[in-house]
C-alpha positions in Angstrom: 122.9 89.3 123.4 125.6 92.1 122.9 126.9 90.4 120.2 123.5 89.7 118.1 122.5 93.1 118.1 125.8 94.0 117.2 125.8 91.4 114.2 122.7 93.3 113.5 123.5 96.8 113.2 126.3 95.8 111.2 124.6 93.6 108.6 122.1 97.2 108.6 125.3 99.0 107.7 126.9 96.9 105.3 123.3 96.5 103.3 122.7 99.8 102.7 123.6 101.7 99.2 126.7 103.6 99.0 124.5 106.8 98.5 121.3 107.2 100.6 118.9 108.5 98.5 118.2 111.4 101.0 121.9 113.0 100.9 121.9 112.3 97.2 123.7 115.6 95.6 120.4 115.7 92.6 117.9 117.6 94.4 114.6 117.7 93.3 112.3 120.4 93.4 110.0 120.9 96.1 107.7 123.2 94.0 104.9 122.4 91.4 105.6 123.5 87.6 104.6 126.4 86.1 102.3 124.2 84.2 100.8 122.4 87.2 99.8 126.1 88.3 98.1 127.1 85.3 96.3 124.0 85.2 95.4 124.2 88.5 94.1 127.7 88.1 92.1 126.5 85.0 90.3 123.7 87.2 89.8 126.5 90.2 86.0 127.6 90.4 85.4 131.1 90.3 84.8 133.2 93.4 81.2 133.6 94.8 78.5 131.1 95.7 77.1 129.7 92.6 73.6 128.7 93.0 73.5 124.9 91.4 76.5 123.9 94.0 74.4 124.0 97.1 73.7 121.4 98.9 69.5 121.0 99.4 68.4 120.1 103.2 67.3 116.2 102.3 70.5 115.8 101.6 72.0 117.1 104.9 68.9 115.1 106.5 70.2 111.5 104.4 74.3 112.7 106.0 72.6 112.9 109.1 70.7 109.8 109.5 73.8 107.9 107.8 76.2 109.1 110.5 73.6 108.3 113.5 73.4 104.8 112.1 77.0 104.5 111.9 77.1 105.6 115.7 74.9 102.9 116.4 76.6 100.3 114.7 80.0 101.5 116.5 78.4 101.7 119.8 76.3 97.9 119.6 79.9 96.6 118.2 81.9 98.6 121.4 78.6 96.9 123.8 79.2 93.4 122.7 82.6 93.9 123.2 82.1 95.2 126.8 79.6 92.3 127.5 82.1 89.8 126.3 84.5 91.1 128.5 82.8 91.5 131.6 81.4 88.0 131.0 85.1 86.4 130.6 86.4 88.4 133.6 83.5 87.8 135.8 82.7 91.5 136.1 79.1 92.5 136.6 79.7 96.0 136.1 81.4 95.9 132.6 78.8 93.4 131.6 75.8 95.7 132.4 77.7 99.0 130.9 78.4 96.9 128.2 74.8 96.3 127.3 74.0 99.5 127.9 75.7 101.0 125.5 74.5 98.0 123.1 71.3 99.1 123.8 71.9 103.0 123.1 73.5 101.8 119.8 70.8 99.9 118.9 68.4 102.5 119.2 70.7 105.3 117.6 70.4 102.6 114.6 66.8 102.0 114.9 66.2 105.6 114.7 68.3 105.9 112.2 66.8 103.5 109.4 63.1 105.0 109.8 
């Protein structure tokens, strides 16, 4: 076994390049371009709270009902999962958990799509 990992590490030697590309002596700069600042600094909105960038509150209300019904879908997935499981191990407990939390998913999702 000694040997094979030994054959290993020395076939990893021998096929890397004579210079690694991290200790190469050309360094290259870390820093953005004056250029990529200015036009950075072009794109940059000015200070302030402009009044067409807010958000209204339907919109918040659409995030919210989105995210609840992606909870739900997580949660009946991460059920069926546990109902599966307690079912193959012959575990009452899991089983019932598990469709318990399918159950809060499902209304999470419910609520969600009214």
């Amino acid at each position: 076994m000694r040997m094979l990992v030994a054959g290993f590490a020395l076939l990893a030697l021998a096929a890397t390049p004579d210079r690694m590309v991290a200790q190469s002596a050309a360094s290259l700069p870390i820093a953005p371009s004056r250029g990529t600042l200015v036009a950075a600094a072009d794109l940059r909105l000015p200070g302030g709270r402009l009044f067409g960038l807010e958000r209204p509150a339907a919109g918040q209300v659409i995030q919210q009902a989105r995210s609840n019904r992606r909870q739900g879908e997580i949660m009946m997935i991460v059920g069926a999962a546990g109902i599966v499981t307690g079912l193959l191990i012959d575990e009452d407990l899991i089983t019932i958990a598990g469709a318990v939390v399918g159950g809060v998913g499902l209304y999470f999702y419910l609520q969600a799509t009214r």
